[in-house]
MARMI-979622 format. One record per residue (C-alpha): residue in three letters; x, y, z. Coordinates in steps of 0.5 Angstrom, whole numbers, plus 500, padded with zeros to 3 digits. Layout:
BEGIN
alaXYZ;...
***
This chain:
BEGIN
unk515474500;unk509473498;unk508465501;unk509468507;unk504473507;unk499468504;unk501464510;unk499470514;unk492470512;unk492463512;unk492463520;unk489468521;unk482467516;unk478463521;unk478469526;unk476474521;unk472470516;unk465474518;unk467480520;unk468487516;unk474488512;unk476494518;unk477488523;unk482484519;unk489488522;unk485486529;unk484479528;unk492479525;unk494484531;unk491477536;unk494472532;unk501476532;unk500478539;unk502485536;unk499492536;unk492492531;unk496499529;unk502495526;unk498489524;unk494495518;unk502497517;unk504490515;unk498488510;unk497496507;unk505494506;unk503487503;unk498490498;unk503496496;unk509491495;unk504486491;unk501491486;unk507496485;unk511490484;unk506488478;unk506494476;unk513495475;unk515489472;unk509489467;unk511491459;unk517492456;unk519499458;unk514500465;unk511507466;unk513509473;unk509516473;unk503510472;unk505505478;unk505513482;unk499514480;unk495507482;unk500506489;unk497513491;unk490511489;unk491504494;unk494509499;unk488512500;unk483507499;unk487503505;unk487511508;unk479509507;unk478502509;unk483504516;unk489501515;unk494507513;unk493513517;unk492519512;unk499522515;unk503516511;unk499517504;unk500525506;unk508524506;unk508519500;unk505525496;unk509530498;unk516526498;unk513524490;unk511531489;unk518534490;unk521529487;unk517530480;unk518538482;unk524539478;unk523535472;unk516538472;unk521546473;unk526543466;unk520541462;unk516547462;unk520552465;unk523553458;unk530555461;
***
């Protein structure tokens, strides 16, 4: 998976060398003849799955509220930088929250 990726950045890298680090889903999107748009969801997905990947293999016992926290944290980086629109780091945040929100309730809820 990650070959093809690096593969990816192989063929584009010349048309994007000089320029500024917003300019790469650009230069990906001409490249792949697709949207600039979806060229940023392609690489935010690439360097999410990477780093979550590590992340969740790293350690015997992986600490998956840790792996949360450094995703969401590169979301908005990329939000940032222009890749990711806010409205994809917005929902993820939501959907964790709801997620953790009843195990939070039963940890201190004291029921």
């Amino acid at each position: 998976m990650l070959s093809v990726f690096g593969l990816l950045a192989l063929t584009f890298s010349s048309s994007a060398m000089a320029s500024p680090i917003q300019d790469i889903p650009q230069a990906l999107g001409d490249t792949l003849g697709i949207d600039p748009e979806a060229a940023g969801y392609i690489l935010s997905a690439a360097i999410l799955m990477s780093a979550g990947l590590a992340l969740a293999i790293a350690g015997r016992r992986p600490n998956i509220l840790a792996t949360i926290i450094v995703l969401i944290t590169i979301m908005i980086a990329l939000v940032v930088i222009g890749w990711l629109d806010y409205w994809v780091a917005f929902l993820v945040a939501v959907l964790v929250a709801a997620l953790f929100g009843t195990r939070m309730r039963d940890l201190f809820g004291g029921d």
